[in-house]
Biopython code that builds the backbone (N, CA, C, O; Angstrom):
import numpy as np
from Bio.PDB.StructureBuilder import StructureBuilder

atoms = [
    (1, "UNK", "N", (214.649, 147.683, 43.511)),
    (1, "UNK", "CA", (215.153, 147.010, 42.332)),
    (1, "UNK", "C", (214.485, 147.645, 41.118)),
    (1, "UNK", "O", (213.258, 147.730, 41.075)),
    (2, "UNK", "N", (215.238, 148.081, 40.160)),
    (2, "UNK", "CA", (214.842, 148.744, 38.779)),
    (2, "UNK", "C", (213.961, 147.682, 38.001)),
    (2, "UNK", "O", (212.986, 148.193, 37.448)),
    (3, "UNK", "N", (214.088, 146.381, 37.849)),
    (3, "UNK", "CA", (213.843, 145.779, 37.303)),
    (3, "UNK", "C", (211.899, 144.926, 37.642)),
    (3, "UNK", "O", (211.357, 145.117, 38.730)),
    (4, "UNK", "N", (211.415, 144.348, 36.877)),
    (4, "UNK", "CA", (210.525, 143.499, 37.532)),
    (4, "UNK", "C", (210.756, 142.358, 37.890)),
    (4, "UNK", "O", (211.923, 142.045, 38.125)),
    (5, "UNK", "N", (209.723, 141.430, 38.030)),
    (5, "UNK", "CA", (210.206, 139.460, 38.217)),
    (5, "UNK", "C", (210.485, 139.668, 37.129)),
    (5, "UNK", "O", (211.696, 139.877, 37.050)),
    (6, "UNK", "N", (209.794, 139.752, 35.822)),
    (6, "UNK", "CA", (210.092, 138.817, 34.825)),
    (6, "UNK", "C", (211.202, 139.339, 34.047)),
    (6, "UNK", "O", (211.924, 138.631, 33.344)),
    (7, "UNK", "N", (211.346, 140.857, 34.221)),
    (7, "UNK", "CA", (212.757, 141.423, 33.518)),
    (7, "UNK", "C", (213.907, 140.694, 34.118)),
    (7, "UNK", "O", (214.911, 140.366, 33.485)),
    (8, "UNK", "N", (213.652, 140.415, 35.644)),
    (8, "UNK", "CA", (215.237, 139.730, 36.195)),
    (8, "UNK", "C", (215.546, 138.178, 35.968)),
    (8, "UNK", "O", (216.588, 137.548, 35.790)),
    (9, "UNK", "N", (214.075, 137.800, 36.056)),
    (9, "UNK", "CA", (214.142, 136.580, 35.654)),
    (9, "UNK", "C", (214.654, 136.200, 34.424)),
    (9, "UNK", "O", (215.385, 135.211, 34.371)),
    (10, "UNK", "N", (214.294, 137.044, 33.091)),
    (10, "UNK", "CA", (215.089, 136.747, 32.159)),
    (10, "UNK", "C", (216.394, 136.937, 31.916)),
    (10, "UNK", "O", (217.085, 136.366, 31.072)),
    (11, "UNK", "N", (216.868, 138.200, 33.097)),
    (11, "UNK", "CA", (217.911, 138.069, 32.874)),
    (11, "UNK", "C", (219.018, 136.722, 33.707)),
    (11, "UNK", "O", (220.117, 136.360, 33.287)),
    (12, "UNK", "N", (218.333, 136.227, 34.891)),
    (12, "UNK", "CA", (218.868, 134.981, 35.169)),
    (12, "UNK", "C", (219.055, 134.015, 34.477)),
    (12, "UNK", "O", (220.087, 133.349, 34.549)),
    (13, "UNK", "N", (217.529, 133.616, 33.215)),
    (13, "UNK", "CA", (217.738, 132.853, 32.572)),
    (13, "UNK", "C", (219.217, 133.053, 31.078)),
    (13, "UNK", "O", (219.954, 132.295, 30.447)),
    (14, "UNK", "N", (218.977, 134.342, 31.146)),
    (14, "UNK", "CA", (220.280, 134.425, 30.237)),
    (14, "UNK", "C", (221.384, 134.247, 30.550)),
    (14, "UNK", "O", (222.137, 133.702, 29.743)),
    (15, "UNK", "N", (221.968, 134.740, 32.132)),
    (15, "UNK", "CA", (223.182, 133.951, 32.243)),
    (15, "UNK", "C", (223.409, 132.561, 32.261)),
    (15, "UNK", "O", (224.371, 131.946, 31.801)),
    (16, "UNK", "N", (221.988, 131.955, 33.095)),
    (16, "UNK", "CA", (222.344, 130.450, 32.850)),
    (16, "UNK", "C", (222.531, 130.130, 31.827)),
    (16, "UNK", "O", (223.381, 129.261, 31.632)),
    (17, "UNK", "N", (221.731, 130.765, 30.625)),
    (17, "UNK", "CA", (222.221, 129.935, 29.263)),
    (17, "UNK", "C", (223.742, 130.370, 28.873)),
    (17, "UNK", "O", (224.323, 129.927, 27.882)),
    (18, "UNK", "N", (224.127, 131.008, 29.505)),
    (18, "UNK", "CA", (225.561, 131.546, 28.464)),
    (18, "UNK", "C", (226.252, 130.279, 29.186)),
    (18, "UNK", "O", (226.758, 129.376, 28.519)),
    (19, "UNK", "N", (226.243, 130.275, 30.254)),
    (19, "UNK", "CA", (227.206, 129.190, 31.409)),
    (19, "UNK", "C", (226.665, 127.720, 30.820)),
    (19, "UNK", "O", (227.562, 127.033, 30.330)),
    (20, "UNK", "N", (225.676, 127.297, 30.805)),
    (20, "UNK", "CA", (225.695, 126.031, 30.770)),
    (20, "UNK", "C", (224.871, 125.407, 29.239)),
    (20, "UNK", "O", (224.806, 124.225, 28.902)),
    (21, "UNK", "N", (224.434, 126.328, 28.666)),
    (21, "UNK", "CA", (223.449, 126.334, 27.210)),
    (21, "UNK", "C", (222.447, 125.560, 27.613)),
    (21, "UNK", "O", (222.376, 124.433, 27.121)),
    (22, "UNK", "N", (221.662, 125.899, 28.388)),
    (22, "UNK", "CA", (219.897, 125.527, 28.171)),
    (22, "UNK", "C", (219.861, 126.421, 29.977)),
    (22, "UNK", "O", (220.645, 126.549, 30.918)),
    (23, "UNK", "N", (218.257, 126.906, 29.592)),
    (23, "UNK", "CA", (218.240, 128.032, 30.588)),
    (23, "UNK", "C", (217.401, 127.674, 31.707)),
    (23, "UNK", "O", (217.344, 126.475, 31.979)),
    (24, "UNK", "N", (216.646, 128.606, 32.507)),
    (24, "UNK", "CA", (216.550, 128.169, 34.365)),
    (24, "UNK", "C", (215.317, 126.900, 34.092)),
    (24, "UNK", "O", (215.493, 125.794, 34.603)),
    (25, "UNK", "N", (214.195, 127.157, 33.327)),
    (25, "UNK", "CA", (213.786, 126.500, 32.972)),
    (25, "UNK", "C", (213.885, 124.633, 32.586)),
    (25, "UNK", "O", (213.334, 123.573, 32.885)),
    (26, "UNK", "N", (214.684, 125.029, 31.969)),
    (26, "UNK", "CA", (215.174, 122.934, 31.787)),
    (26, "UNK", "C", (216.655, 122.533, 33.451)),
    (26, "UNK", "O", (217.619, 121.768, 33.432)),
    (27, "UNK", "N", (216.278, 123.213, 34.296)),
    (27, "UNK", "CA", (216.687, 122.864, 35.003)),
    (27, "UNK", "C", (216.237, 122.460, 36.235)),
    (27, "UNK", "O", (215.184, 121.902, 35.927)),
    (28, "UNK", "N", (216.380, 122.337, 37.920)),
    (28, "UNK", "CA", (215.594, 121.833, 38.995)),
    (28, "UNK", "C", (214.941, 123.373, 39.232)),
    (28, "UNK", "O", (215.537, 124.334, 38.746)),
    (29, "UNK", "N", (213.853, 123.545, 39.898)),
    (29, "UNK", "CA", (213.672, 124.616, 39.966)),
    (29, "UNK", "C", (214.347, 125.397, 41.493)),
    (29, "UNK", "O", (214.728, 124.944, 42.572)),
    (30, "UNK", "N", (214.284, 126.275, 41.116)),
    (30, "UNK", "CA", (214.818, 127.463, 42.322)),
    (30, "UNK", "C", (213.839, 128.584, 43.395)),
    (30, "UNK", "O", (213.757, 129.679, 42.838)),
    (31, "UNK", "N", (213.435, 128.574, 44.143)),
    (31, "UNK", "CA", (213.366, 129.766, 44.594)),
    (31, "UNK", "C", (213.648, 131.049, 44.183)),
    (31, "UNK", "O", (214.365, 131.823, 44.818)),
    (32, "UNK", "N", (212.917, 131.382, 42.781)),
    (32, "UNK", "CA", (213.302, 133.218, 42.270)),
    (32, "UNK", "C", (212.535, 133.879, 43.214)),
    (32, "UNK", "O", (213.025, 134.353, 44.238)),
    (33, "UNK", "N", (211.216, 133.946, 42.895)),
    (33, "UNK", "CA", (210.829, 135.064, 43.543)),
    (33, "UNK", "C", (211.047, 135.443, 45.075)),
    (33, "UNK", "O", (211.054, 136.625, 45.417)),
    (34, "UNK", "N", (211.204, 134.523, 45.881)),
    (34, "UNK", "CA", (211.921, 134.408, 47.394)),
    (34, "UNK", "C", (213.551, 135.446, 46.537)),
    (34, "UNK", "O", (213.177, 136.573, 46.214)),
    (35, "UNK", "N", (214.479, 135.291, 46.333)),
    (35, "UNK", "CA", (215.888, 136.079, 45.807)),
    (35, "UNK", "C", (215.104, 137.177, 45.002)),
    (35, "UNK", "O", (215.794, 138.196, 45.039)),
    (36, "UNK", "N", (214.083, 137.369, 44.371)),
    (36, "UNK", "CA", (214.091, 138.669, 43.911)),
    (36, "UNK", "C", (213.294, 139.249, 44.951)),
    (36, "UNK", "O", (213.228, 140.445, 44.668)),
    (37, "UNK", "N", (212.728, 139.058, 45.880)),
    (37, "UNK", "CA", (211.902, 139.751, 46.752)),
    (37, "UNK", "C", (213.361, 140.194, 47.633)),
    (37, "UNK", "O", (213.691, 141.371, 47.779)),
    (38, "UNK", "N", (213.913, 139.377, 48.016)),
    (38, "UNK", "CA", (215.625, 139.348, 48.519)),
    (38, "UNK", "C", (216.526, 140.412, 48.276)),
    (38, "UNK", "O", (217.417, 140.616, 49.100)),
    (39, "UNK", "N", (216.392, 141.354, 46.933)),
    (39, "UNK", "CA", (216.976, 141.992, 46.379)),
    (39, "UNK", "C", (218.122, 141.587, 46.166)),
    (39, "UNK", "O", (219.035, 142.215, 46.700)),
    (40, "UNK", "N", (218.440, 140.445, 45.343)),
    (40, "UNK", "CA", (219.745, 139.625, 44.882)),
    (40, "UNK", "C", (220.095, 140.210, 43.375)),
    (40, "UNK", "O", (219.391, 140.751, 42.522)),
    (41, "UNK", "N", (220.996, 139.985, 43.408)),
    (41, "UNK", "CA", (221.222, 140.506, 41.588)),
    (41, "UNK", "C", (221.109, 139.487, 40.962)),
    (41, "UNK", "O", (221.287, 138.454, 41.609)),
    (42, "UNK", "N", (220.787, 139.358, 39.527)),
    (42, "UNK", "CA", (220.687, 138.114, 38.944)),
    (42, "UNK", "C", (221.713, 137.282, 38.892)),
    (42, "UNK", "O", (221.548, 136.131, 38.489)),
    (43, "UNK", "N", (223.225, 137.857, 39.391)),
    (43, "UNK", "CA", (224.675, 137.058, 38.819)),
    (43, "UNK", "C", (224.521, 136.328, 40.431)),
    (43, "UNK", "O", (224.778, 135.131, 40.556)),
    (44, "UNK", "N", (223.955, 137.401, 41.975)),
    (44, "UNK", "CA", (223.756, 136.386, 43.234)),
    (44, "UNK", "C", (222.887, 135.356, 43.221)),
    (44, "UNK", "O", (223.148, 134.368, 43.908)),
    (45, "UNK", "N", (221.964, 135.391, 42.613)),
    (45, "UNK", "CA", (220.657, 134.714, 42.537)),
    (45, "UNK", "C", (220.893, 133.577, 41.862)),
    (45, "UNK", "O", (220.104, 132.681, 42.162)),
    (46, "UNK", "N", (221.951, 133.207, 40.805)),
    (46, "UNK", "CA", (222.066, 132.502, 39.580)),
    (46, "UNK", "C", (223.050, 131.242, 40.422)),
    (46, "UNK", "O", (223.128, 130.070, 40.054)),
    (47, "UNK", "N", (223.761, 131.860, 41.650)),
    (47, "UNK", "CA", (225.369, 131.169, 41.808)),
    (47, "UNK", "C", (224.272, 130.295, 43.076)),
    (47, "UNK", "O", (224.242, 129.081, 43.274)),
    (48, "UNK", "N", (223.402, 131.432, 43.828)),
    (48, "UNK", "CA", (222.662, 130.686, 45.149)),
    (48, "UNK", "C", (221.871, 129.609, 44.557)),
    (48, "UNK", "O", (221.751, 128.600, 45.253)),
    (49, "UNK", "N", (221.372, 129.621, 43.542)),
    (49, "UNK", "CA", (220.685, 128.702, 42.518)),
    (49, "UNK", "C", (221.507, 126.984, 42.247)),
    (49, "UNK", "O", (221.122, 125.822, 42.379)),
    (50, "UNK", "N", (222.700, 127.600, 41.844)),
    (50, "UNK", "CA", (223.374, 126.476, 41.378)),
    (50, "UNK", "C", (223.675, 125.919, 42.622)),
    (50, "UNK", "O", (223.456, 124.709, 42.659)),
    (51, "UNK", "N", (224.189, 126.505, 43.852)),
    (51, "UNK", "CA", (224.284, 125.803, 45.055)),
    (51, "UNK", "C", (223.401, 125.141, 46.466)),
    (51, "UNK", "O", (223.799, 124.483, 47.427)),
    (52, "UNK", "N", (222.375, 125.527, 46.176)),
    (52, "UNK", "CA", (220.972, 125.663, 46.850)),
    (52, "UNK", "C", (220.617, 123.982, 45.937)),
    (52, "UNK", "O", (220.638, 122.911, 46.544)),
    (53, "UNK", "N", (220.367, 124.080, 44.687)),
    (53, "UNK", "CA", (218.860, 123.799, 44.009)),
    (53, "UNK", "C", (219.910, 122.579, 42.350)),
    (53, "UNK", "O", (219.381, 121.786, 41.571)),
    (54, "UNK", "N", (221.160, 122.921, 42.436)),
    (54, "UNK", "CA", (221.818, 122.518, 41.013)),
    (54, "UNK", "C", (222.889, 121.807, 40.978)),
    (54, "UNK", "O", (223.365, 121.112, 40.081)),
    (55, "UNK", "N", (223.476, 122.201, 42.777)),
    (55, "UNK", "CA", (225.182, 121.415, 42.454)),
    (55, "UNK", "C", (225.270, 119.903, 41.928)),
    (55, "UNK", "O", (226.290, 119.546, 41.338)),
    (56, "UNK", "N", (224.357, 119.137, 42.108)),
    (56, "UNK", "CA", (224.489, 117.995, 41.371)),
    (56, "UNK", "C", (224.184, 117.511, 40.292)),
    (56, "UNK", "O", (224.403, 116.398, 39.813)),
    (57, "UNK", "N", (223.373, 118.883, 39.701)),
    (57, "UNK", "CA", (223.688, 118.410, 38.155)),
    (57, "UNK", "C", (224.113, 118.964, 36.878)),
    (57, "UNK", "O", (223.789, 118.607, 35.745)),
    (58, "UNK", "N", (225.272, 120.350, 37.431)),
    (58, "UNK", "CA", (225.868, 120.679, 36.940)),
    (58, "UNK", "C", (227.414, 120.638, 37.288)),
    (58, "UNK", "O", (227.723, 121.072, 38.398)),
    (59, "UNK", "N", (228.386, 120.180, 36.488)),
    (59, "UNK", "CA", (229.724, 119.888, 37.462)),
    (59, "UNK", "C", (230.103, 121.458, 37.691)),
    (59, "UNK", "O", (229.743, 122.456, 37.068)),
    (60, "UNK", "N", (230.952, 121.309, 38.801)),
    (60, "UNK", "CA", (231.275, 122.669, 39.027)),
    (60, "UNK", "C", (232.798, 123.193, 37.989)),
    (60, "UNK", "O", (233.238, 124.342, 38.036)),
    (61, "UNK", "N", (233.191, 122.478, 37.426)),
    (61, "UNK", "CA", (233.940, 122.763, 36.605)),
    (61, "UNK", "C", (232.972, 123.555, 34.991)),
    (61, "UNK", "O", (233.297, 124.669, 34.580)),
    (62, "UNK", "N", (232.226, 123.012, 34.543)),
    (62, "UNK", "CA", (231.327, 123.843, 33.782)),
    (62, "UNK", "C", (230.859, 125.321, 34.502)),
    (62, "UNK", "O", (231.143, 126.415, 34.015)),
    (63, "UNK", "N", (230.116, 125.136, 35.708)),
    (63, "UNK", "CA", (229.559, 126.044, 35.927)),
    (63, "UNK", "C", (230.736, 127.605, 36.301)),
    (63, "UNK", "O", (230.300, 128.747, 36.155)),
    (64, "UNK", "N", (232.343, 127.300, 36.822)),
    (64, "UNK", "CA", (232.868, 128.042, 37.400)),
    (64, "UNK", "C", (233.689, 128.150, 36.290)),
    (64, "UNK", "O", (234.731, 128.798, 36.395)),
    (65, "UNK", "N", (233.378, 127.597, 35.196)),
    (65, "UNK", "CA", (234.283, 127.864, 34.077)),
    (65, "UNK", "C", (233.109, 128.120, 32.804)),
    (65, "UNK", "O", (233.569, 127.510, 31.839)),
    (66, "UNK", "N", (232.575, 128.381, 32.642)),
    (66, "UNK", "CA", (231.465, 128.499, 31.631)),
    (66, "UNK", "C", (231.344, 129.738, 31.155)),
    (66, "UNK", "O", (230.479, 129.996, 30.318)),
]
sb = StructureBuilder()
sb.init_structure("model")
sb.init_model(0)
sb.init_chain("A")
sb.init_seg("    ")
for serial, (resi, resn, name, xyz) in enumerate(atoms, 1):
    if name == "N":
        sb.init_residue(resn, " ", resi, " ")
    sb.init_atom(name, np.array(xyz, "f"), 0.0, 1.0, " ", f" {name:<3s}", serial, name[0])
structure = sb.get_structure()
């Protein structure tokens, strides 16, 4: 992976914010470094996130439409 934790991590946190406006942070937490050790991309890492660690408190209509 080109990237480090914290380069991918931010970039996870940036898609979450585009999708739902507030980022990984104000949310349940996830398992990153387990998915970046994983070699996940941040867009796999972000969706295993929401389904793992988020589906209930983001509707999936936001998240698959965001």
């Amino acid at each position: 992976m080109d990237m480090t934790f914290k380069e991918w991590r931010l970039a996870c946190d940036k898609l979450v914010s585009n999708i739902v406006g507030i980022g990984i942070d104000g949310l349940p937490d996830a398992n990153w470094m387990d998915m970046y050790n994983d070699g996940m991309l941040p867009a796999d890492a972000i969706d295993d996130a929401y389904y793992d660690y988020w589906f209930d408190d983001i509707p999936s209509e936001v998240w698959h439409h965001g």
